[in-house]
C-alpha positions as a printed Julia matrix, in Angstrom:
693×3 Matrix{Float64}:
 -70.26   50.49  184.95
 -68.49   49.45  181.89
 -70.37   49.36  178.56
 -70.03   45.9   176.72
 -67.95   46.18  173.25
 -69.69   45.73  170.17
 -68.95   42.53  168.36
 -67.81   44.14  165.55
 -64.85   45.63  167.25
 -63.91   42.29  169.12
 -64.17   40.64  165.81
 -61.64   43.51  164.45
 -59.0    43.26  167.61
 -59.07   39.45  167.03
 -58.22   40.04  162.8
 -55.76   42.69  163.51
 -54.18   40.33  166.22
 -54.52   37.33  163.51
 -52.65   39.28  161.03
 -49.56   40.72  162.87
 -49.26   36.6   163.89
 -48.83   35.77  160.0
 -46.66   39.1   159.45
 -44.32   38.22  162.4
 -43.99   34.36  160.87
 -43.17   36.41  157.46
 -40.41   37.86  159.56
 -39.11   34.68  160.9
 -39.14   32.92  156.99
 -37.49   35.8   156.01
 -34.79   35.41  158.61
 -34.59   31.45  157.83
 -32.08   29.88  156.21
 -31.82   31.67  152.8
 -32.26   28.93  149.93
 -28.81   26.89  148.87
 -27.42   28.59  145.38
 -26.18   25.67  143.05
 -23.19   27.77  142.54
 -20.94   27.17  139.33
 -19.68   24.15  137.47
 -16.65   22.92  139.7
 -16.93   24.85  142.73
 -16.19   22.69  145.94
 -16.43   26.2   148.31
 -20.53   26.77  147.98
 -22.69   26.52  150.66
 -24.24   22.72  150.82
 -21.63   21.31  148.65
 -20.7    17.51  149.4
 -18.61   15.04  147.76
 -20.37   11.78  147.11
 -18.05    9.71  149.55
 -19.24   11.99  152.21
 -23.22   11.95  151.22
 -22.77    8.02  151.04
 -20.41    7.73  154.37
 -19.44    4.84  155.99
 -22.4     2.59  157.25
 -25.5     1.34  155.33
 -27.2     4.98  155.97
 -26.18    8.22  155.02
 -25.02   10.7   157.47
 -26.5    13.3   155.32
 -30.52   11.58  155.42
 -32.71   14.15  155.4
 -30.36   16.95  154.22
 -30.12   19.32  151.18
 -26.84   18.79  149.59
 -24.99   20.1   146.13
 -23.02   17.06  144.36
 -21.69   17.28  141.18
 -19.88   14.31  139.18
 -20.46   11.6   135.4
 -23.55   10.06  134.96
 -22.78    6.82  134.3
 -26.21    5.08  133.64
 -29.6     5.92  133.42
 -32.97    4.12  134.48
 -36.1     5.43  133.29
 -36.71    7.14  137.32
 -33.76    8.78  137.19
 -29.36    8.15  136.92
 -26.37    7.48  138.9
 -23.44    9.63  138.77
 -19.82    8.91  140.34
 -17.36   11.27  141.69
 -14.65   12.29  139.32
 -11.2    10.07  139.83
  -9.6    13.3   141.39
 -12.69   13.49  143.74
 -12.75   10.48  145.15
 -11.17    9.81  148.67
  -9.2     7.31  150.24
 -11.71    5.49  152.18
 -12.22    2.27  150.25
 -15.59    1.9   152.84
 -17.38    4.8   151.68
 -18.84    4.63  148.12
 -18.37    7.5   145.13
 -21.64    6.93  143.15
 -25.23    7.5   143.91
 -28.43    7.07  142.38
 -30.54   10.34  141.37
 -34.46   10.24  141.7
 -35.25   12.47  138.93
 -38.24   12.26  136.35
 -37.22   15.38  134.01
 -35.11   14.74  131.13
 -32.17   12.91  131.68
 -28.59   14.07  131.21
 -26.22   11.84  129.2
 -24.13    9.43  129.6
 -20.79   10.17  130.51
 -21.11   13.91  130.81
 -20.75   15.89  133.99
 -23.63   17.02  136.08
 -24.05   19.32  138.89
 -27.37   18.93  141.36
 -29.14   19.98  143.94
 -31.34   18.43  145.7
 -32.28   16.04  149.0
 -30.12   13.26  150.83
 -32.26   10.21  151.06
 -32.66    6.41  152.29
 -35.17    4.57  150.23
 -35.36    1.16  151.25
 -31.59    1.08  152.41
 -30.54    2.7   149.35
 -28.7     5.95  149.45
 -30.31    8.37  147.37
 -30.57   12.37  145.94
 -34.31   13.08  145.76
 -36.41   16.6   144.93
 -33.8    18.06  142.56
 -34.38   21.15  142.05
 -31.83   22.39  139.91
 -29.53   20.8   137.71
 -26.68   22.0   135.71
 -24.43   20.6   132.9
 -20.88   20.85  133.56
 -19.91   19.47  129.59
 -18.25   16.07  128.53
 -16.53   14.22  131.16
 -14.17   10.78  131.24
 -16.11    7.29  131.43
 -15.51    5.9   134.49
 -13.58    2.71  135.3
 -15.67   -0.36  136.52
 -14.48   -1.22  140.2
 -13.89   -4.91  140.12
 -15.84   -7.46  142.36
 -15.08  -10.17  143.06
 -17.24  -13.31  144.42
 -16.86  -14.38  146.96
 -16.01  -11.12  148.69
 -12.59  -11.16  150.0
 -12.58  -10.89  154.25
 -13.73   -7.02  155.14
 -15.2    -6.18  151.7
 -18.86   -5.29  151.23
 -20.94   -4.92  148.45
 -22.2    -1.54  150.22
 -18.91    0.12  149.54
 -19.64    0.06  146.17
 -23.28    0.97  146.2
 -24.33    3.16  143.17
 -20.37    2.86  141.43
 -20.05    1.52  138.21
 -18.91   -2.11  139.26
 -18.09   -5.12  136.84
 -17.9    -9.31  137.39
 -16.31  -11.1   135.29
 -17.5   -15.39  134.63
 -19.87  -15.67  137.3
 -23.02  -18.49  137.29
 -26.27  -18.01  136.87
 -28.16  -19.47  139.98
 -31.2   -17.29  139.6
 -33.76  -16.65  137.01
 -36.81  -16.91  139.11
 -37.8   -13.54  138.54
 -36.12  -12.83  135.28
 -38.77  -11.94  133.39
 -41.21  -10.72  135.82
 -38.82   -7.51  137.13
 -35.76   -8.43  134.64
 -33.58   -9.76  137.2
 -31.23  -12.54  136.81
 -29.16  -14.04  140.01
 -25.12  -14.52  139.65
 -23.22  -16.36  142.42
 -19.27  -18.06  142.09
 -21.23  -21.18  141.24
 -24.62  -22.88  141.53
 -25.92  -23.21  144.95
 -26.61  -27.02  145.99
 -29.54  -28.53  147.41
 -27.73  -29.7   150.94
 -29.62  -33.17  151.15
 -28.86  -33.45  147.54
 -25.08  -33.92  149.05
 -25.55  -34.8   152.39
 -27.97  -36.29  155.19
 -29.82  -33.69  157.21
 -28.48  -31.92  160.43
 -24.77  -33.55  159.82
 -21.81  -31.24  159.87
 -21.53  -31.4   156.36
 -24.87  -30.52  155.6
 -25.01  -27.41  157.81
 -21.69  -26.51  155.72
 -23.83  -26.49  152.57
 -26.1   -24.23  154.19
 -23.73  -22.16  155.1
 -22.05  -21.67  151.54
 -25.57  -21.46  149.83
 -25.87  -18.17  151.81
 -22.78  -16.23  150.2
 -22.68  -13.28  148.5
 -24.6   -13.08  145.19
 -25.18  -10.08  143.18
 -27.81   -9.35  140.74
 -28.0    -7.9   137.07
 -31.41   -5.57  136.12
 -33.37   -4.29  133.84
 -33.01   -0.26  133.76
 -36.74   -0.26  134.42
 -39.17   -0.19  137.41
 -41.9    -2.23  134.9
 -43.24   -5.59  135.7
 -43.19   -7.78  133.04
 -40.55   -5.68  130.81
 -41.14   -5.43  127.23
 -37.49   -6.04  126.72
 -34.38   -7.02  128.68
 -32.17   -3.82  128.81
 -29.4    -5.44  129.29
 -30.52   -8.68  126.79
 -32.27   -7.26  123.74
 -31.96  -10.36  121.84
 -33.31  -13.03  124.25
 -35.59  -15.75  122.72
 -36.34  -19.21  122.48
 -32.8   -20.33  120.7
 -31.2   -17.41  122.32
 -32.25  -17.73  126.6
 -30.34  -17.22  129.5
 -30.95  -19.91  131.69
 -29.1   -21.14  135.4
 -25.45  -22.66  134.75
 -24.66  -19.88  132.02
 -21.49  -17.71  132.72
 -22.16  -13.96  132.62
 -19.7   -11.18  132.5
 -21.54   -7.68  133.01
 -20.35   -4.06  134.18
 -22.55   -1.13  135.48
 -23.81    0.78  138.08
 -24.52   -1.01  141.6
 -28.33   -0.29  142.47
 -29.97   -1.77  145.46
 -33.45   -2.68  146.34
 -35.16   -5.54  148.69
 -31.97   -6.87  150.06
 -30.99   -7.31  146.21
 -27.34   -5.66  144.8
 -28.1    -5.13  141.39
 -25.88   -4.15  138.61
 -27.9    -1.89  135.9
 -25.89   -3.51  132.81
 -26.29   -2.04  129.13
 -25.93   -4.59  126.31
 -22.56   -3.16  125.35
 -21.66   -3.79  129.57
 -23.16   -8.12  129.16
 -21.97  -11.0   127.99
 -23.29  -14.67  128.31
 -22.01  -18.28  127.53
 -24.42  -20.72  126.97
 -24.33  -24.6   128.78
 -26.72  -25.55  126.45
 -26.07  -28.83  125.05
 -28.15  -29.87  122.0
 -27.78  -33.54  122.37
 -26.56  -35.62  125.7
 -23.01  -36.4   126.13
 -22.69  -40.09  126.46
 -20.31  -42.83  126.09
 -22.64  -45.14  123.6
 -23.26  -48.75  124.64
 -25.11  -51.95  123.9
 -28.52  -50.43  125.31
 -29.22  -46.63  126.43
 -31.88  -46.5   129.5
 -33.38  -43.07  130.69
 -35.67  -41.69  132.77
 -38.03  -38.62  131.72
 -40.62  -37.02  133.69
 -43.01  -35.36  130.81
 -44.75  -32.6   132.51
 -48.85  -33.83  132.69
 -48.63  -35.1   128.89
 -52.54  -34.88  127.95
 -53.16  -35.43  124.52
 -57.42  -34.47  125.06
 -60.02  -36.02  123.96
 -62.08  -36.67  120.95
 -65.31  -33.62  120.6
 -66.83  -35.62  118.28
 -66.59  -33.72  114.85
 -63.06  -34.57  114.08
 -60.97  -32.6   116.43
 -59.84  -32.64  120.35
 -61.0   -30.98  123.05
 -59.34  -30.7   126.54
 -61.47  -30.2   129.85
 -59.18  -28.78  132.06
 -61.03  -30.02  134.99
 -59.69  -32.91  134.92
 -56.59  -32.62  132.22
 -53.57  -31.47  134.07
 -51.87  -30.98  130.87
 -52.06  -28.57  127.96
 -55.53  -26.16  128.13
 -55.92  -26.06  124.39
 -54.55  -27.7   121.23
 -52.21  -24.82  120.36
 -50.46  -25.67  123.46
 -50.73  -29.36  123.33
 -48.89  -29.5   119.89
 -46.38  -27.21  120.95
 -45.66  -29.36  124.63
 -45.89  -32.68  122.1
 -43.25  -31.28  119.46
 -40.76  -30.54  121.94
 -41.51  -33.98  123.72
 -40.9   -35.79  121.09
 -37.45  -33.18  120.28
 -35.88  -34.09  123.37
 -37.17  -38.34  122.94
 -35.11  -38.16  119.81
 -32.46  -36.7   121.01
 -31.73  -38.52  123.55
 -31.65  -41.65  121.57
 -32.66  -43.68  124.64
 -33.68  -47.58  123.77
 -35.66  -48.08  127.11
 -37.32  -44.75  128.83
 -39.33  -44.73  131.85
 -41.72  -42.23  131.84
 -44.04  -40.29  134.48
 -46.94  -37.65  134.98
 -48.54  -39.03  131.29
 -51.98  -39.34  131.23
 -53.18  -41.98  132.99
 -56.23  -43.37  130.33
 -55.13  -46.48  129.01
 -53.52  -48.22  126.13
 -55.52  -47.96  123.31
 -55.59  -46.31  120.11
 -56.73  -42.74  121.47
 -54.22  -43.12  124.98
 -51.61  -40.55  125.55
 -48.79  -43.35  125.61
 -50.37  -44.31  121.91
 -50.39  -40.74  121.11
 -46.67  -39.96  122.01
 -45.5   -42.63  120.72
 -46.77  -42.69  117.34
 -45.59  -39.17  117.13
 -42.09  -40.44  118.69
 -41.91  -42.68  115.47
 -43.13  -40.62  112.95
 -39.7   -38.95  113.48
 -37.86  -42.28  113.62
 -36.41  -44.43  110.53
 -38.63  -48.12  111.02
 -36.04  -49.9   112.65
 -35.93  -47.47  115.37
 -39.57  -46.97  116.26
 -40.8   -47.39  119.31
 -43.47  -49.48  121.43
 -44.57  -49.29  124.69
 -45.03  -51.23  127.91
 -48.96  -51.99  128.33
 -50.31  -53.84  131.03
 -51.83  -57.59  131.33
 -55.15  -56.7   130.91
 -54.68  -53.08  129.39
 -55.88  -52.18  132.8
 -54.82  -48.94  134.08
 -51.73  -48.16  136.27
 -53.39  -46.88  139.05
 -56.42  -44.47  139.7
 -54.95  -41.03  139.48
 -54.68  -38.71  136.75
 -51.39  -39.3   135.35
 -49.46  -42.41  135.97
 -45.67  -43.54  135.0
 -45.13  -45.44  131.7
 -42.32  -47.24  129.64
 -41.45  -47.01  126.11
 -38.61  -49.01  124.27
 -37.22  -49.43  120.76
 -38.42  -53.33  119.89
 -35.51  -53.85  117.31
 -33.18  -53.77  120.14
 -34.87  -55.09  123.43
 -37.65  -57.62  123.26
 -40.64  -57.55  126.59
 -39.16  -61.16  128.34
 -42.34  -61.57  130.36
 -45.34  -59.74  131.52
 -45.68  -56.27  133.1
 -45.98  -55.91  136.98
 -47.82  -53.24  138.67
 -46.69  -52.57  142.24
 -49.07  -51.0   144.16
 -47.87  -48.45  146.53
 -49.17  -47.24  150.62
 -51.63  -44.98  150.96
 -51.95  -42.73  154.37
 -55.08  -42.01  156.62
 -54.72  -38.2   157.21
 -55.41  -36.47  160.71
 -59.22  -35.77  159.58
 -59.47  -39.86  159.69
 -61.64  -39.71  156.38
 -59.3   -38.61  153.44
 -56.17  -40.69  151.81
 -53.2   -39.59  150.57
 -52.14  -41.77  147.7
 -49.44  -42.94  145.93
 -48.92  -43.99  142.19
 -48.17  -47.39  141.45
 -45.15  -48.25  139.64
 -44.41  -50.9   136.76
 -42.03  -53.13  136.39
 -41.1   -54.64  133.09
 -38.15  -57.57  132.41
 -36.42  -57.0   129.2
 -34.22  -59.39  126.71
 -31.53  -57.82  124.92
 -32.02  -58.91  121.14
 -28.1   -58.9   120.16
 -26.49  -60.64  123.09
 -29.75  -62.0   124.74
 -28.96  -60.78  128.4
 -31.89  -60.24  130.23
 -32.44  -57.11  132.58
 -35.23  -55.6   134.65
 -36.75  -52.25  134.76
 -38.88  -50.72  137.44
 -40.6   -47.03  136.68
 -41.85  -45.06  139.53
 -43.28  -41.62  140.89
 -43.21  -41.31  144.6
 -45.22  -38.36  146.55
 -44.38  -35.13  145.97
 -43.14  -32.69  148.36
 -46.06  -30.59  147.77
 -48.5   -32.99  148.85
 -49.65  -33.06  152.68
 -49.26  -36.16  154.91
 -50.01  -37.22  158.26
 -47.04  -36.14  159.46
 -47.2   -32.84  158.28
 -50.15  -32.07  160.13
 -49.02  -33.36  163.57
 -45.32  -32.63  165.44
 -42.45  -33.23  162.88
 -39.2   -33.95  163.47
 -36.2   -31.34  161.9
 -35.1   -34.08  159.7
 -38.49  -34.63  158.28
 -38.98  -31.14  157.83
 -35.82  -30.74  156.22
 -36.49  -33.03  153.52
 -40.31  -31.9   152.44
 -44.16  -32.84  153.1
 -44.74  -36.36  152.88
 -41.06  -38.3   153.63
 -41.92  -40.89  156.13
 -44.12  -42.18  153.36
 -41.8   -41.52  150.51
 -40.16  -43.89  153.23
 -43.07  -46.36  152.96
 -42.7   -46.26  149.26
 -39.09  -47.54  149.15
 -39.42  -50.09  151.79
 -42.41  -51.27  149.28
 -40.66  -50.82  146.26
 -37.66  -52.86  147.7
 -39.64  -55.59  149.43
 -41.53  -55.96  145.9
 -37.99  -56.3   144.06
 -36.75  -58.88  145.89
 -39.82  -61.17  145.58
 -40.38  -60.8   142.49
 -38.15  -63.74  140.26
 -35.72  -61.1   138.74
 -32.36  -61.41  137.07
 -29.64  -60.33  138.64
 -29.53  -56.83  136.86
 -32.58  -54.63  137.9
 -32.56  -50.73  137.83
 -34.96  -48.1   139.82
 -36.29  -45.31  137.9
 -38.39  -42.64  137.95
 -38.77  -39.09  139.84
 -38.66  -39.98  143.54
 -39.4   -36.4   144.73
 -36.33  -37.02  146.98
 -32.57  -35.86  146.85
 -29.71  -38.17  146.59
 -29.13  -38.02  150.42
 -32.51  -38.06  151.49
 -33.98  -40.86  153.91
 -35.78  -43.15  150.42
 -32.68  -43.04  148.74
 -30.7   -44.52  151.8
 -32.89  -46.91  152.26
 -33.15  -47.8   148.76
 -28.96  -47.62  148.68
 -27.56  -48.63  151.71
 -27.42  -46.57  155.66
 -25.55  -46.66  158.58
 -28.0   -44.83  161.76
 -24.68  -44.34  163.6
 -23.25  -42.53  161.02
 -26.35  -40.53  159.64
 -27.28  -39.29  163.04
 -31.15  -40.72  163.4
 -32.63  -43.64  162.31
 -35.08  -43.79  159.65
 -39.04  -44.47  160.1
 -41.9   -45.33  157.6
 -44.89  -43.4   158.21
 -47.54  -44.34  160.27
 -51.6   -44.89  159.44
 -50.52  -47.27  156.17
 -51.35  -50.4   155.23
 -47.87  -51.26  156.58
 -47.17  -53.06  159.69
 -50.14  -52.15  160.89
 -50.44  -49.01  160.7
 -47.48  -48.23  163.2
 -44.53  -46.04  161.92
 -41.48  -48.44  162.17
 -37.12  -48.16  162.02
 -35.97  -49.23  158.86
 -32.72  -50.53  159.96
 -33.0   -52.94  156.16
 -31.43  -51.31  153.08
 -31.73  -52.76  149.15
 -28.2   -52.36  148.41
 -29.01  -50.57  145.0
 -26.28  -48.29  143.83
 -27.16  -44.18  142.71
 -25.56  -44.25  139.02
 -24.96  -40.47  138.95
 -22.64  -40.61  141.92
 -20.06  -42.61  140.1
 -21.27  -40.93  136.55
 -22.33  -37.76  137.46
 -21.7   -36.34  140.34
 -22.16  -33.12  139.54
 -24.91  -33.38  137.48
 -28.56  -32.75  138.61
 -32.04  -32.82  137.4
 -34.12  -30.04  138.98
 -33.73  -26.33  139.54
 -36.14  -25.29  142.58
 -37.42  -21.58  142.26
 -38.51  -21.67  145.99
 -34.39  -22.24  146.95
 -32.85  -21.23  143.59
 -30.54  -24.6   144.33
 -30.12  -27.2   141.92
 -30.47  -31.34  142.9
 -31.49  -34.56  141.66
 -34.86  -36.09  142.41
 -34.94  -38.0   139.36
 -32.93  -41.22  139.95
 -31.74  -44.09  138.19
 -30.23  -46.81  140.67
 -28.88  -49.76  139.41
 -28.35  -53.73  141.09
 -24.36  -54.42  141.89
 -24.76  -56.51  138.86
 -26.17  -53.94  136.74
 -23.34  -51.71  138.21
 -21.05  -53.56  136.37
 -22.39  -53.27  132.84
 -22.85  -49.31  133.05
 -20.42  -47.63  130.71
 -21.6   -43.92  131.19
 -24.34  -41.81  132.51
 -25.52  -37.99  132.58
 -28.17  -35.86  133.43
 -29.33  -33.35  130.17
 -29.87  -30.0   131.05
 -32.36  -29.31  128.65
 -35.36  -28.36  131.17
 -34.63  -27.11  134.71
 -32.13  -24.76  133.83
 -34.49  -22.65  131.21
 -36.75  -19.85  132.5
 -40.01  -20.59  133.04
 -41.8   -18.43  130.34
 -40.29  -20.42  127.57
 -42.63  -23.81  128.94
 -45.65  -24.59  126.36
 -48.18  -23.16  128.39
 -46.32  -20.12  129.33
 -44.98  -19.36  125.89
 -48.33  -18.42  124.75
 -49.64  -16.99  127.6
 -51.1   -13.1   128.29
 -47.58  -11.53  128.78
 -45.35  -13.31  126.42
 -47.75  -12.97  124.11
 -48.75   -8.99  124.34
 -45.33   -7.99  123.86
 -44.72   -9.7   121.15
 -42.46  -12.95  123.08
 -44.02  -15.94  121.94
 -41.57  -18.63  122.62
 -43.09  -21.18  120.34
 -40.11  -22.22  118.74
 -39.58  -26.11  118.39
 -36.45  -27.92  120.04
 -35.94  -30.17  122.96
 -35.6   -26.55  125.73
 -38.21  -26.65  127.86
 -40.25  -29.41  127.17
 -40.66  -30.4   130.83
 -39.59  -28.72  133.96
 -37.38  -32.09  135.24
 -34.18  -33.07  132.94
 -33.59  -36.79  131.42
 -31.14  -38.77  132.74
 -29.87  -41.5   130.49
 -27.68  -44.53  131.4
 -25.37  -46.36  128.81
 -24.66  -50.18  129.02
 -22.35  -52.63  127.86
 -23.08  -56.48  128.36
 -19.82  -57.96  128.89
 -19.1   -60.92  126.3
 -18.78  -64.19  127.46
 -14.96  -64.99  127.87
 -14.74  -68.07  124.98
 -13.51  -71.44  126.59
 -10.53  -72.57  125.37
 -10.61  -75.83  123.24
  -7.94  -78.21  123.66
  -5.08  -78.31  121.3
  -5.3   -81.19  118.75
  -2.12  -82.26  116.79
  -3.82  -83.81  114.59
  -4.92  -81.1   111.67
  -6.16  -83.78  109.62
  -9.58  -85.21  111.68
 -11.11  -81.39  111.55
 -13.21  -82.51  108.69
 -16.69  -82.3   110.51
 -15.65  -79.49  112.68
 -17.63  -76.78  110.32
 -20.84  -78.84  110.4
 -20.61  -78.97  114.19
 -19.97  -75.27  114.42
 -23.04  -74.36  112.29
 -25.17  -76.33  113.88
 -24.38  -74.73  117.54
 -25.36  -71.26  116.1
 -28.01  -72.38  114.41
 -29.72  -73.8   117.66
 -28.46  -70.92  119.62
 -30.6   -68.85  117.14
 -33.74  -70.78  117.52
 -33.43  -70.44  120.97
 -33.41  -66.56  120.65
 -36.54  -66.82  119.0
 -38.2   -69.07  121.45
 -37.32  -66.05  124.03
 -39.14  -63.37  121.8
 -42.99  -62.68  122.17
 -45.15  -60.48  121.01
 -45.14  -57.07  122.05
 -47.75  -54.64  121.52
 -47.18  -51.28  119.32
């Protein structure tokens, strides 16, 4: 019978057995692949070496992923995780699909700039970017060439890639900015051949030649960086000089060389300041052919001038003030206001999104203007359009208004407000409402023609309609939340015009949240259903025809100014789309046509980065790192641009008088004449009234 073993000896036999497993894996390590020597400066024969073509290879991943490999080659830029290096010219190969740069991950102390390095260290992919991570050794192989920029060009020729040149030192020469959404939040800034359209700001939805548009939006774009990973830079790397007077802003024309980094689907050249240039489209006044009468349209960004505390000073509530959130910010948003006013040197301006609290002495409208024409000579101050009653234009928070210089047009009758649809939403309680617009007729003091003006502020895309909460159609989509009634609002606007007893020259202005080929401008203009593809409906649950969403097969016949003016011109940058449009409009009568000398959209706000706005200029960031953009001038002081019409009233062609032989019986003729322009001026006069300042 066998004896049982003492648990002390099993417990030995099981640590003896224990350890011979960890000296046996000892064994095996030691019998592993030996570790990878560097080798020296130069060598292409040592174990692990790789050119950089080969480590990069010839699809979006490297061959190599996951492998230790030896490169050597220039650094030729640095970021503050790491550089990029290039193979030498006599390196590279002859495959113009595989790249010769590549980005090192490396947090030790950077080599320099245009010296050669030799590494070793880990192939890797990091979020589609071909990388060298864990170095682990590093040696410097002395001074070495700079390295030629590869040229790209935009758009790409047929076959060419921007992953060819991943990591190389690449340069573009008088690109556009499109992009500068998220210039100072990560320091990126978009370039493109040219801006990139909004489609229905060209063309009707769905057609052939929208879909086009579409199509050439989504070309090729490469970014420029900053050499950081920091949000909210302290400085633009590649821009130390930007400010206020001194932005980059969409339109400009960049020229920048660099390295080619990529992240988040984003090529992105890592330009020094020495490797940027940038040409301004800034223009510090409007270019205009001048006129009898200058007409524009602003949209002035929730202009709240506060309200009294009490003891002397203002005090904003933001709960209900849309505007400025203190007075810092208020007389920053007001000086640059009244900047761009003078500026444009407009003699009737339709205005929207100002506070919406009367006419009298402590009213926004009061407030802007006096500070309008405390930076006018007299005879070019300003008044502005108040209603009947001094009732106000509507019930929500900001409403549209009209200013105009009274020593060139005089008010010819009294104000109208138009009252606009509202919409029963899906939860059959709530409204979604429109503001009303105002329309004003006006006498021209010099040659007494009469004109009419009509200021308005349809829904906003951001809003939510009935429609948008039940099946839409593509076309509706397309074109933003709340068309159909955008729809409604034209078909209200335009039944309202031709009621009301109007001269012959009227003109529609105002911000209709809609782009030049979307379904309120055709219907304001004039539409063919055959030709657009669909035919155009109001929305439904208004006070409209009952309710029921109808065709609008009726157009106005009004004609878009910028389209024989401006074509090219627009008034809004979108940051959702990074695409440029116009949904600030001026359209004019046939009539009206006719007078119309010149017309063009100022740049001054859309195209500027948002941190330079009032609000943002003084906010956490800008502030903290020393940016705050509270410089005065007419940049920025809304996020929509003016557009400004100039006019010409034709002279009456002089009827001939019939010849008379007899030079002798003109005695009287000089009393007669005086007397005809002395009852022609009385009659001016009868036409003026009193207008209220």
């Amino acid at each position: 019978m066998l004896k049982a073993i003492p648990t002390y000896l099993v417990l030995a036999i099981l640590l003896l057995i224990y350890a011979e497993e960890i000296i046996a894996e000892q064994h095996l390590n030691e019998f592993a692949e030996e570790p990878i020597a560097i080798g020296a400066c130069h060598a292409t024969d040592s174990e692990g070496f790789q050119y950089i073509s080969a480590v990069q290879g010839t699809g979006t991943k490297s061959p190599l992923n996951g492998s230790p490999v030896i490169i050597e080659g220039v650094v030729t830029g640095l970021r503050n995780n790491g550089f990029f290096m290039q193979e030498e010219t006599t390196d590279e190969d002859e495959d113009s699909r595989t790249s010769e740069g590549i980005f090192v991950y490396y947090s030790d102390n950077l080599p320099t700039i245009n010296t050669s390095v030799r590494l070793l260290g880990t192939v890797d992919e990091y979020h589609d970017l071909t990388q060298v991570k864990d170095v682990t050794k590093v040696l410097e192989c002395g001074e070495a060439t700079a390295t030629t920029p590869a040229t790209v060009n935009l758009p790409l020729d047929e076959g060419d890639d921007l992953e060819f040149y991943e990591g190389m030192v690449v340069s573009v020469s008088k690109l556009t900015v499109f992009d500068t959404k998220t210039l100072w939040q990560y320091g990126e800034l978009g370039l493109s051949e040219g801006l990139k359209r909004q489609p229905t700001d060209l063309y009707a939805p769905l057609t052939t030649e929208y879909k086009k548009v579409v199509l050439d939006n989504a070309a090729t774009t490469i970014y420029v960086e900053d050499n950081t990973s920091n949000s909210y830079p302290k400085s633009l790397s590649f821009y130390n000089n930007f400010s206020y007077t001194d932005a980059i802003g969409v339109g400009d024309t960049v020229s920048a060389s660099g390295p080619l980094n990529y992240y988040s689907g984003k090529y992105r050249i890592n330009a020094t300041e020495q490797g940027f240039t940038v040409q301004s489209a800034r223009e510090a006044a409007p270019s205009i052919d001048e006129g009898d009468v200058k007409i524009a349209t602003f949209n002035v960004l929730n202009y709240f001038n506060g309200d009294d505390d009490g003891h002397g000073g203002i005090t904003f509530d933001y709960d209900t003030n849309r505007g400025a959130e203190n007075k810092t910010e208020f007389v920053l948003q007001q000086a640059r206001i009244v900047a761009a006013i003078t500026s444009m040197d407009a003699d009737v301006i339709g205005l929207m999104e100002i506070e919406n609290d009367g006419f009298d002495d402590t009213s926004a409208i009061h407030s802007l203007v006096d500070a309008i024409n405390a930076e006018q000579i007299d005879t070019d101050a300003y008044s502005f359009v108040a209603t009947q009653d001094e009732s106000l234009i509507g019930s929500d928070a900001i409403a549209v208004g009209l200013i105009y210089r009274a020593s060139v047009v005089t008010p010819s009758s009294d104000a109208i407000k138009i009252d606009m649809p509202s919409q029963l939403l899906s939860d059959d309680t709530s409204y979604a409402q429109m503001r009303v617009s105002l329309l004003q007729s006006f006498t021209h003091d010099e040659s007494n023609e009469s004109f009419a003006v009509v200021v308005n502020h349809f829904k906003s895309k951001g809003s939510g309609c009935y429609e948008d909460s039940v099946e839409t159609t593509d076309t509706d989509s397309i074109q933003g939340s709340c068309n159909a009634l955008r729809v409604s609002a034209a078909v209200t606007l335009g039944d309202a015009l031709e009621a009301a007893d109007l001269t012959d020259r009227v003109m529609i202005l105002g911000d209709l949240n809609a782009y030049s080929a979307e379904d309120p401008l055709a219907v304001l203009t004039d539409y063919d259903p055959a030709e657009r593809g669909y035919t155009i409906t109001t929305a439904a649950r208004t006070e409209l025809d009952e309710g029921a969403s109808v065709d609008v097969t009726t157009t106005y016949g009004y004609e878009n100014v910028a389209e024989t003016f401006d074509p090219e011109g627009f008034s809004y940058w979108y940051y959702g789309s990074m695409q440029v449009g116009s949904l600030d409009h001026v359209l004019a009568s046939s009539a009206f046509m006719d007078d119309i000398v010149d017309a063009t959209h100022w740049n001054i706000n859309s195209v500027e980065v948002y941190q330079l706005q009032y609000d943002q200029a003084l906010s956490y960031f800008s502030v903290k790192d020393g940016y705050a953009f509270t410089d005065l001038g007419s940049y920025r002081s809304s996020d929509h641009d003016p557009f400004i019409v100039s006019v010409r009233f034709a002279a009456d062609e002089p009827e001939e008088e019939p010849e008379d032989d007899d030079t002798s019986s003109n005695n009287g003729s000089g009393g007669s004449t005086g007397l005809g322009f002395l009852l022609l001026g009385l009659g001016a006069l009868l036409f003026r009234r009193k207008v209220t300042h």
